[in-house]
Short mmCIF file of the C-alpha atoms (twelve columns), coordinates in Angstrom:
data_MODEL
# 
_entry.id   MODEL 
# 
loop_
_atom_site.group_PDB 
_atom_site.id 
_atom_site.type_symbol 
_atom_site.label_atom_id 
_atom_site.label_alt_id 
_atom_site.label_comp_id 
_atom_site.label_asym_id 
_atom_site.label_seq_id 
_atom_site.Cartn_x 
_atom_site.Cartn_y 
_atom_site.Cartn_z 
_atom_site.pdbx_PDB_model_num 
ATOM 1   C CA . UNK A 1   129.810 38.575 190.686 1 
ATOM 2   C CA . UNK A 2   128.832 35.577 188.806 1 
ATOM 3   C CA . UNK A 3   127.319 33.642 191.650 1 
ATOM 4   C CA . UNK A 4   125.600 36.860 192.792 1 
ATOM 5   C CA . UNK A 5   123.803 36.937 188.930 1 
ATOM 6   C CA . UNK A 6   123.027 33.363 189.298 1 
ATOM 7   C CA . UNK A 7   121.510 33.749 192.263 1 
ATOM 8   C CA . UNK A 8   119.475 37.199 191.405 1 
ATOM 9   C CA . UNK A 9   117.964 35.565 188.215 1 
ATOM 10  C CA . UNK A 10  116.733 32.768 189.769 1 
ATOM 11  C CA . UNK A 11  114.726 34.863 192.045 1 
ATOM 12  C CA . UNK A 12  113.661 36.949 188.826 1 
ATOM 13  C CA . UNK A 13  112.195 33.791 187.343 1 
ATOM 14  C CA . UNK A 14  110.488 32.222 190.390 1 
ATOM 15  C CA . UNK A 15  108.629 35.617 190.889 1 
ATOM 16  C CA . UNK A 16  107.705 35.792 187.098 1 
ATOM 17  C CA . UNK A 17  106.323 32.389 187.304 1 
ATOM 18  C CA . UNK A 18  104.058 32.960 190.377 1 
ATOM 19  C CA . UNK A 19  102.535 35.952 188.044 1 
ATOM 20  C CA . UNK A 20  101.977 34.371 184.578 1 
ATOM 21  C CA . UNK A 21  98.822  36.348 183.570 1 
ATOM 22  C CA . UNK A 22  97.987  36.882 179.809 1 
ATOM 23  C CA . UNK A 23  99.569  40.153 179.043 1 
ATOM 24  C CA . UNK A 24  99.054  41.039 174.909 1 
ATOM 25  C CA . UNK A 25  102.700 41.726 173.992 1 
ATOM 26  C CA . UNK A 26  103.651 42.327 170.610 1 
ATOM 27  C CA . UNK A 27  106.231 41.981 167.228 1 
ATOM 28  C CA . UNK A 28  108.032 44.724 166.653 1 
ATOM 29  C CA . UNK A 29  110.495 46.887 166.423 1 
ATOM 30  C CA . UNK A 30  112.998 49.574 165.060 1 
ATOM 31  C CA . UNK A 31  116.012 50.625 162.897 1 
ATOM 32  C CA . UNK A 32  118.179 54.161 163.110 1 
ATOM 33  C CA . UNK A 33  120.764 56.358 161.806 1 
ATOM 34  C CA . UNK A 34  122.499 59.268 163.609 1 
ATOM 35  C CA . UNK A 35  125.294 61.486 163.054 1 
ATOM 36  C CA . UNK A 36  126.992 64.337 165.268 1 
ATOM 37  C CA . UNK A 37  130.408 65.520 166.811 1 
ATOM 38  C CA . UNK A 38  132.418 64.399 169.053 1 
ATOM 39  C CA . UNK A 39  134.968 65.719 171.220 1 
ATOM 40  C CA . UNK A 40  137.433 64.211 173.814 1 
ATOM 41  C CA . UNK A 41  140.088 65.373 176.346 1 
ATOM 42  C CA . UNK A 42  142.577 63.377 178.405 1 
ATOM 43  C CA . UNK A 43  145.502 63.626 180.452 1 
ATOM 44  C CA . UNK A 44  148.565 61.676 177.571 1 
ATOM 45  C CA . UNK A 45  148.257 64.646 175.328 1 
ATOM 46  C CA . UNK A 46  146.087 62.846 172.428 1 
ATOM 47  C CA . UNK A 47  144.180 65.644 170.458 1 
ATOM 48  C CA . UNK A 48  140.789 64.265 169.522 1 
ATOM 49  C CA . UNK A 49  138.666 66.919 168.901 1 
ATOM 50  C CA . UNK A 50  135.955 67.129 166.515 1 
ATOM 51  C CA . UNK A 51  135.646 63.777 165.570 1 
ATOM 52  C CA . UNK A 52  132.599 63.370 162.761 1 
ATOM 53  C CA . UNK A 53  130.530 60.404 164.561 1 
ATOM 54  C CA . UNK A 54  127.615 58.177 162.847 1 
ATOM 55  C CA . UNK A 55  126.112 55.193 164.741 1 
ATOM 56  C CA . UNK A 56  123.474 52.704 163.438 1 
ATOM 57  C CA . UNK A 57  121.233 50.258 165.038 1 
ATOM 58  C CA . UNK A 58  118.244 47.978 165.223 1 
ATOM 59  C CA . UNK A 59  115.989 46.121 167.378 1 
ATOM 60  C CA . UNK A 60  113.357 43.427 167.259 1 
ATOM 61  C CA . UNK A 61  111.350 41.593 169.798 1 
ATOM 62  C CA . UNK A 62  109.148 38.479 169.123 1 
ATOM 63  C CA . UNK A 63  106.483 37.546 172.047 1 
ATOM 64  C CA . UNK A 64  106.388 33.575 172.874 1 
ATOM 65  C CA . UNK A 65  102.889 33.055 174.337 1 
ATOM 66  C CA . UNK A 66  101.768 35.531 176.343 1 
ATOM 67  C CA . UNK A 67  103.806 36.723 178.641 1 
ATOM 68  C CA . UNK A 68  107.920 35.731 177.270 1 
ATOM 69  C CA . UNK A 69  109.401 37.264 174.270 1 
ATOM 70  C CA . UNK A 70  112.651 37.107 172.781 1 
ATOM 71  C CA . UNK A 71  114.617 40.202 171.812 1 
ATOM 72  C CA . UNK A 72  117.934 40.875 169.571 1 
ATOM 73  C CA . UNK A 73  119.371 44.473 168.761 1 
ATOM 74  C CA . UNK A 74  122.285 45.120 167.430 1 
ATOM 75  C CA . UNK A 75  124.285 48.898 167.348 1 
ATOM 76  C CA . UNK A 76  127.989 50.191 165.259 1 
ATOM 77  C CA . UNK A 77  129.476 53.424 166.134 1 
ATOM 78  C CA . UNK A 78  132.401 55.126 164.096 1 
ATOM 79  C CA . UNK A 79  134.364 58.302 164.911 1 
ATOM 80  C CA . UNK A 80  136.186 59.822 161.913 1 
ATOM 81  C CA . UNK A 81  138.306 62.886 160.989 1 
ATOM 82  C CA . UNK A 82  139.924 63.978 163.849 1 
ATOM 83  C CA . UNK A 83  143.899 64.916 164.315 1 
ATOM 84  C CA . UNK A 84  146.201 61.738 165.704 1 
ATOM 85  C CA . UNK A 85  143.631 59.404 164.728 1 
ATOM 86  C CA . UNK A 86  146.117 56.419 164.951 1 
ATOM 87  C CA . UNK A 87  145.786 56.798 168.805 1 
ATOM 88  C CA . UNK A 88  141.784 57.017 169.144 1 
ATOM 89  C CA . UNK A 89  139.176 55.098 169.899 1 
ATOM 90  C CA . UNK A 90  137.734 54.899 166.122 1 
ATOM 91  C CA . UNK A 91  134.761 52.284 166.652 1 
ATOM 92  C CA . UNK A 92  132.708 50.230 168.618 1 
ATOM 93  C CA . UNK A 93  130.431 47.555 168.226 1 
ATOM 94  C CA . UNK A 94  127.650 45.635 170.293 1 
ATOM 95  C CA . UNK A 95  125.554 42.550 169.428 1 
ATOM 96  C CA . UNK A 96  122.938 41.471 172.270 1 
ATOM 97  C CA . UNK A 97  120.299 38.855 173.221 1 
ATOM 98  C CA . UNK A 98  117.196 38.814 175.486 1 
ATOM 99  C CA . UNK A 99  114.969 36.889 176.905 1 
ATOM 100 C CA . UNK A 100 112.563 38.352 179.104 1 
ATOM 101 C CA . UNK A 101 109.362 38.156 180.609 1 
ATOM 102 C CA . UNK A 102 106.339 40.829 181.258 1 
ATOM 103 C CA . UNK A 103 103.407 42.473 182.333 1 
ATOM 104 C CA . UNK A 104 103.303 45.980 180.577 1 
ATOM 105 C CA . UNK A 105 101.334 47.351 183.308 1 
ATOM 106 C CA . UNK A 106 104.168 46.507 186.141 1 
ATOM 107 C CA . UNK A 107 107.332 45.079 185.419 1 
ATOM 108 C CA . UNK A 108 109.626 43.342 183.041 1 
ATOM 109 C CA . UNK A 109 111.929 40.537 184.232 1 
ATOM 110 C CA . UNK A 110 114.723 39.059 182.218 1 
ATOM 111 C CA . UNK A 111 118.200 38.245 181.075 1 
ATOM 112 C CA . UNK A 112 120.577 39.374 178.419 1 
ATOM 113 C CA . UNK A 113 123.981 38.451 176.631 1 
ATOM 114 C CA . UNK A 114 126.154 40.103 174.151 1 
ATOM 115 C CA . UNK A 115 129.372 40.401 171.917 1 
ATOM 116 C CA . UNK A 116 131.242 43.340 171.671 1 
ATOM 117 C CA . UNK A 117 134.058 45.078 169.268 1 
ATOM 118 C CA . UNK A 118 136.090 48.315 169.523 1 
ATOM 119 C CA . UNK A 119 138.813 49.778 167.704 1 
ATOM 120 C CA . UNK A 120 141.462 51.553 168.837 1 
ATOM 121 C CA . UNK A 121 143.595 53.090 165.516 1 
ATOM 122 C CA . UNK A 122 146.638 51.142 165.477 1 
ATOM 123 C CA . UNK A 123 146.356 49.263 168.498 1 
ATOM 124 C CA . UNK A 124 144.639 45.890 168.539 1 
ATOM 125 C CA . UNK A 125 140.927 45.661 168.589 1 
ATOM 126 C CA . UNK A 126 139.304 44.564 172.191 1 
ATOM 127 C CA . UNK A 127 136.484 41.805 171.754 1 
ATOM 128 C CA . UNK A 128 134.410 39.799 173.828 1 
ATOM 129 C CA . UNK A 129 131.671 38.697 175.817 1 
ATOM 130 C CA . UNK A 130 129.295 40.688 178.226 1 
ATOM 131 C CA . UNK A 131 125.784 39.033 179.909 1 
ATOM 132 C CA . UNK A 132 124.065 39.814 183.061 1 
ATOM 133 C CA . UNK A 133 119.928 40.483 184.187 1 
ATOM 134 C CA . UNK A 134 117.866 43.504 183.856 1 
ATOM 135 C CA . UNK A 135 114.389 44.890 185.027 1 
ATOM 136 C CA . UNK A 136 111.989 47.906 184.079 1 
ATOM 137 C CA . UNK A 137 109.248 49.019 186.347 1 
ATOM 138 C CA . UNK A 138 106.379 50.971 185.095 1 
ATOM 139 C CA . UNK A 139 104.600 53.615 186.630 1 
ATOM 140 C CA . UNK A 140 102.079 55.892 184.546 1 
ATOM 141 C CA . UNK A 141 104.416 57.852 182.001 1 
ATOM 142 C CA . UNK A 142 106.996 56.510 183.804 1 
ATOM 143 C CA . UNK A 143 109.588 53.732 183.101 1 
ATOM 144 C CA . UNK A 144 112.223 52.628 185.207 1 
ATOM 145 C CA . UNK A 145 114.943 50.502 183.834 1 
ATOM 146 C CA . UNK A 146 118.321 48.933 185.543 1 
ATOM 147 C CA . UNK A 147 121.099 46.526 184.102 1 
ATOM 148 C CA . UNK A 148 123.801 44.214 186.311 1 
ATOM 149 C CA . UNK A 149 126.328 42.507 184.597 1 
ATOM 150 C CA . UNK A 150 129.743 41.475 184.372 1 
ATOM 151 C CA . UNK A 151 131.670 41.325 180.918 1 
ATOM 152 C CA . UNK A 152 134.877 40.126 179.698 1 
ATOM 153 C CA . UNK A 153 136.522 42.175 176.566 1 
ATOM 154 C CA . UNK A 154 139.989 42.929 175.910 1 
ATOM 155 C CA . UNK A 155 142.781 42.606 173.173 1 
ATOM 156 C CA . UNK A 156 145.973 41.008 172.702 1 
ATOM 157 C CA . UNK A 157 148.141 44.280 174.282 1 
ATOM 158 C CA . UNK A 158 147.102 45.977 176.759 1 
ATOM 159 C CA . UNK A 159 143.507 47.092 178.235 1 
ATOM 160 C CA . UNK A 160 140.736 45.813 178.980 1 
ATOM 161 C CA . UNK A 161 137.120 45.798 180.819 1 
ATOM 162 C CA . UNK A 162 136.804 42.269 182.879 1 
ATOM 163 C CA . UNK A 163 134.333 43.204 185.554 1 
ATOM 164 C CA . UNK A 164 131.223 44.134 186.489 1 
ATOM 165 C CA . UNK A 165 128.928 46.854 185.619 1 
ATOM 166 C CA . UNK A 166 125.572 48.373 185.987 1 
ATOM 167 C CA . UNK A 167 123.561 50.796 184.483 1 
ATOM 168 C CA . UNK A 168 119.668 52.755 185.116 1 
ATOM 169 C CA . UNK A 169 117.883 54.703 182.746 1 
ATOM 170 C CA . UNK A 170 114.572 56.922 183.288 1 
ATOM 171 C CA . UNK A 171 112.288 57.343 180.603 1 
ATOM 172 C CA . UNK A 172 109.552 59.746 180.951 1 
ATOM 173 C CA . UNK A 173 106.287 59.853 178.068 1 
ATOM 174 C CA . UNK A 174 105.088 63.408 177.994 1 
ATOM 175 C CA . UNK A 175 102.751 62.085 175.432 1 
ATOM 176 C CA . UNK A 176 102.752 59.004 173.553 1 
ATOM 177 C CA . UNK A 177 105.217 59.936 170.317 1 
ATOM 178 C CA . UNK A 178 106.947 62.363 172.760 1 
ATOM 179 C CA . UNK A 179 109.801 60.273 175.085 1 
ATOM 180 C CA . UNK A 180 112.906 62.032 177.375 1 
ATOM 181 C CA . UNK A 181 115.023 59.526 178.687 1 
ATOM 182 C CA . UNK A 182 118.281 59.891 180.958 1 
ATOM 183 C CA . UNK A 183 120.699 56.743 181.250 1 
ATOM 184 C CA . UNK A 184 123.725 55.958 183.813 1 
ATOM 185 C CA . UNK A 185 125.962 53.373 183.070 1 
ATOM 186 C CA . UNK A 186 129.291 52.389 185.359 1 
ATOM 187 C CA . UNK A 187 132.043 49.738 185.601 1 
ATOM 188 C CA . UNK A 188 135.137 48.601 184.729 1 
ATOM 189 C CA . UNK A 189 138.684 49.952 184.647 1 
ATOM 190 C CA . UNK A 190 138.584 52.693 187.747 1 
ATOM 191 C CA . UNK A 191 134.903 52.634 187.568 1 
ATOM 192 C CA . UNK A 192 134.674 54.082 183.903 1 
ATOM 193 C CA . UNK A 193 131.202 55.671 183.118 1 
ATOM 194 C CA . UNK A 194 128.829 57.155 181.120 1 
ATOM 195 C CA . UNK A 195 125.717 59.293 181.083 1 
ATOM 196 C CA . UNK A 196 123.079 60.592 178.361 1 
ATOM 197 C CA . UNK A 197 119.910 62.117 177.660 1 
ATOM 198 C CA . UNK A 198 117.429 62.158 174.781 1 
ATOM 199 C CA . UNK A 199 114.420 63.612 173.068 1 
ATOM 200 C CA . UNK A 200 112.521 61.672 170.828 1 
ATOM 201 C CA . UNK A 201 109.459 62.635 169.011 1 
ATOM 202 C CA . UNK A 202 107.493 61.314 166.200 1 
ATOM 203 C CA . UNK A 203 107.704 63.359 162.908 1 
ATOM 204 C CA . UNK A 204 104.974 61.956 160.552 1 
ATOM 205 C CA . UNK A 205 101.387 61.360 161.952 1 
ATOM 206 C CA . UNK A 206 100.856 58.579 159.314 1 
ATOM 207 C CA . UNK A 207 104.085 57.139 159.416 1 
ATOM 208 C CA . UNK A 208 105.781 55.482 162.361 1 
ATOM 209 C CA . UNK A 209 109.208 57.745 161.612 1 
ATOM 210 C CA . UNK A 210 110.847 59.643 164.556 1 
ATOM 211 C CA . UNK A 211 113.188 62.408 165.117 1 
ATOM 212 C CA . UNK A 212 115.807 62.268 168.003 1 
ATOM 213 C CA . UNK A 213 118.590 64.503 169.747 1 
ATOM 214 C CA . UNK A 214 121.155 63.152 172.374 1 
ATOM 215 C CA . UNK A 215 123.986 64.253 174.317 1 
ATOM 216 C CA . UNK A 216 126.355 61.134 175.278 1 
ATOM 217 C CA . UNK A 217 129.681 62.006 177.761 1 
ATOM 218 C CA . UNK A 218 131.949 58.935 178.887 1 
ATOM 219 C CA . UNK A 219 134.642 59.376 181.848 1 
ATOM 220 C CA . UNK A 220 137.581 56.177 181.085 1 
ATOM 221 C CA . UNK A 221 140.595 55.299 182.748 1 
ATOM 222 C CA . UNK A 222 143.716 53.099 182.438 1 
ATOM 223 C CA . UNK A 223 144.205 50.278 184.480 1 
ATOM 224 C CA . UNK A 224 147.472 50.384 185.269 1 
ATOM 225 C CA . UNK A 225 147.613 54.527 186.206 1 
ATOM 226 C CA . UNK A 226 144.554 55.668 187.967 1 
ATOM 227 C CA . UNK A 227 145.709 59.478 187.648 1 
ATOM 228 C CA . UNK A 228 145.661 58.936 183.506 1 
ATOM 229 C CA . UNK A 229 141.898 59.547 182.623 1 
ATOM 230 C CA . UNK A 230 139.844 60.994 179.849 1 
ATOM 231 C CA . UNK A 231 136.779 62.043 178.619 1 
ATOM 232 C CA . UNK A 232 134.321 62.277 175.534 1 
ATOM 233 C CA . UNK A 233 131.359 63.557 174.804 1 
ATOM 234 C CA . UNK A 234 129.241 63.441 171.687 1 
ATOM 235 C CA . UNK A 235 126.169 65.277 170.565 1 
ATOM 236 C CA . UNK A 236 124.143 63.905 167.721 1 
ATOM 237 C CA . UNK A 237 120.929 63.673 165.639 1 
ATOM 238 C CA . UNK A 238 118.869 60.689 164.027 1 
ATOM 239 C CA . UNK A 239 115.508 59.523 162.550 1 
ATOM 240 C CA . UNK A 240 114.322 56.006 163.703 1 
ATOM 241 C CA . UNK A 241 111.654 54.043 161.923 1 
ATOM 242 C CA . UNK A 242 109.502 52.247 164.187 1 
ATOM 243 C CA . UNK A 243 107.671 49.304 163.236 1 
ATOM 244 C CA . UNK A 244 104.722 46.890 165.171 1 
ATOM 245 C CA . UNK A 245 103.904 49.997 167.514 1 
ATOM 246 C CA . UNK A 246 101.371 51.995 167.198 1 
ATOM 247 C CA . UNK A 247 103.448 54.660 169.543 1 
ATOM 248 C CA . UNK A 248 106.713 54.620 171.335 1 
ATOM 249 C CA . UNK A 249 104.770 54.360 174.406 1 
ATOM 250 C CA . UNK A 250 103.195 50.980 173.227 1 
ATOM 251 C CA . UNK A 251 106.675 50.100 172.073 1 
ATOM 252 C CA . UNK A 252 108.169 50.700 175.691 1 
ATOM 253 C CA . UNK A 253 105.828 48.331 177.125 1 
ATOM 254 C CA . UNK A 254 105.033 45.807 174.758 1 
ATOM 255 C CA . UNK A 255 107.671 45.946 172.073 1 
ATOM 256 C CA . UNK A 256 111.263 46.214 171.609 1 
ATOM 257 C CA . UNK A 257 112.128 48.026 174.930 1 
ATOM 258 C CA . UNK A 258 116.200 46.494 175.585 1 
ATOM 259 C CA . UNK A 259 119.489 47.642 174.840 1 
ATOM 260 C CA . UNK A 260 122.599 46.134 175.549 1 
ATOM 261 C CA . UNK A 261 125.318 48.319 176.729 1 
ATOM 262 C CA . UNK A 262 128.126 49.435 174.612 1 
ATOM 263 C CA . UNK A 263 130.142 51.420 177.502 1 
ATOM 264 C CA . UNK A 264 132.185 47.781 178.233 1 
ATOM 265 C CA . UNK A 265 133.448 47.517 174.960 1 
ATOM 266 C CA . UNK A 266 134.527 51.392 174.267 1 
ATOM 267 C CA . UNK A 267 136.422 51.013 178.030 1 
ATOM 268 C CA . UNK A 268 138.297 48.312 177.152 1 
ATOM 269 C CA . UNK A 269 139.494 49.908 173.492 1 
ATOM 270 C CA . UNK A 270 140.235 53.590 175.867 1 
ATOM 271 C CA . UNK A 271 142.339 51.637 179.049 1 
ATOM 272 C CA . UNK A 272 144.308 50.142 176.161 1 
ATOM 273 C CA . UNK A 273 145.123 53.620 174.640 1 
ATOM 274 C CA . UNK A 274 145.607 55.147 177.903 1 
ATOM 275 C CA . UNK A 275 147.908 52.575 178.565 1 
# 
C-alpha cells in the first residue's frame, strides 16, 4: 500500500506541474455544530440505543501563489446517554493536513495526513496516524471527490484499524447556497464502512450562515471473529458559518473543500469492543 501511494502521488504532482496556470483561489473557510440521535445494533448483546450525539468542526484553507494552498480541519464527535455505556464507542476525534493543488474549473490534486482519537467507555482509547492522496473532479454542478489511504490506529488491548482505506463522495449544487452530497468510505477490520448523505442550504441572504441535515450509518467488525459485526447510524442537524466564500459553490472550488476521514479511528475503538 505504501509504495503504491508513493508511486500514485508522484504522478499527481508531475501532472499538476505540467498545468500550472493562474487559477484565483481563495482564504477561507468554516466552523459547525450539530446534534442528533444515534442508534446501534450488534451481534455481543450491547444495547446502545438512543445515544444523544453532538459533533463539532472547522476548516481553513490558505492559497500559496496561485495555484497550491494549504488546508487544516479539524472534527470531535461524542455519543452520550445511552444504556451500558461502559461498553460503547463514546467519542472520536480527527485532526488533518493538506496540501493540494488546483484548477477550480477541472481538478484538484493533492495529499493529506492526520491524527486520530476514539474512545471506547472503559476500554483503552485507540490513537494514531492516518495519510494518503486525494482528488476532486469538477463538472458543472458537479463535484467528484475520492480518498486512498492507509492508517495506523489502535490501543494498548485489543482492536485496531492498520490498513488501507478509501473513500468517494458526490456533491451535487442545485444552486449555489443549495449542496446534496453522498459519501462512501471503506477499510479496515473486515472491510468496515460507512455511508452518508446531506442537505445543506444557506439560511441568511446577508450572512454566510447555513443550515444542514445528515443521515450517517457505519457497518464495523472485529478482527479476530468475522461473524461478530455491528452497526450505527446517526441522524443529525447543524448550522455552519462560512467564511471567505461568497457561496458554498465558490467554497467547493476555491476554498476549504477537504475532509479527513474519521471512519479509521471509530473502527479501531468498535473491533476493540467487539473483541
Amino acid at each position: 500500500m505504501n509504495h503504491l501511494l508513493t508511486l500514485l502521488f508522484s504522478t499527481l504532482l508531475l501532472g499538476a506541474s505540467a498545468h500550472a496556470e493562474p487559477v484565483g483561489l481563495l482564504s477561507g473557510g468554516s466552523v459547525h455544530a450539530a446534534i442528533g440521535d444515534r442508534d446501534c445494533k450488534n451481534t455481543v448483546g450491547i444495547n446502545c440505543a438512543d445515544h444523544f450525539a453532538y459533533d463539532l468542526g472547522g476548516r481553513v484553507s490558505i492559497p500559496f501563489g496561485n495555484s497550491f494552498s494549504i488546508q487544516a480541519d479539524a472534527k470531535y464527535e461524542g455519543y452520550s446517554g445511552a444504556e451500558d455505556e461502559d461498553n460503547q464507542v463514546t467519542s472520536a476525534s480527527v485532526l488533518g493536513l493538506h496540501a493540494s493543488y488546483r484548477d477550480p474549473d477541472k481538478f484538484l490534486l493533492g495529499a493529506f495526513g492526520g491524527y486520530s482519537r476514539s474512545d471506547a467507555g472503559n476500554f483503552d482509547s485507540a490513537s494514531g496516524f492516518l495519510y494518503g492522496i486525494e482528488g476532486q473532479y469538477y463538472f458543472d454542478r458537479v463535484t467528484l471527490y475520492a480518498q486512498i489511504g492507509d492508517a495506523d490506529i489502535s490501543n494498548d488491548a485489543k482492536g485496531s484499524f492498520d490498513s488501507g482505506f478509501w473513500g468517494v463522495a458526490l456533491r451535487y449544487f442545485w444552486k449555489d447556497d443549495i449542496l446534496l452530497e453522498g459519501t462512501w468510505t471503506q477499510g479496515g477490520p473486515n472491510d468496515a464502512r460507512e455511508w452518508g448523505v446531506q442537505g445543506k442550504m444557506r439560511l441568511l441572504k446577508q450572512q454566510p450562515l447555513y443550515g444542514f441535515a445528515q443521515y450517517v450509518r457505519g457497518d464495523y467488525f472485529s478482527e479476530i471473529n468475522p461473524d461478530v459485526a455491528g452497526r450505527d447510524h446517526t441522524i443529525s442537524i447543524g448550522l455552519t458559518w462560512e467564511f471567505g466564500m461568497p457561496s458554498l459553490y465558490a467554497n467547493d472550488r476555491r476554498g476549504a473543500t477537504l475532509t479527513s476521514p474519521r471512519r479509521p479511528g471509530l473502527s479501531a475503538s468498535w473491533a476493540e469492543v467487539l473483541n
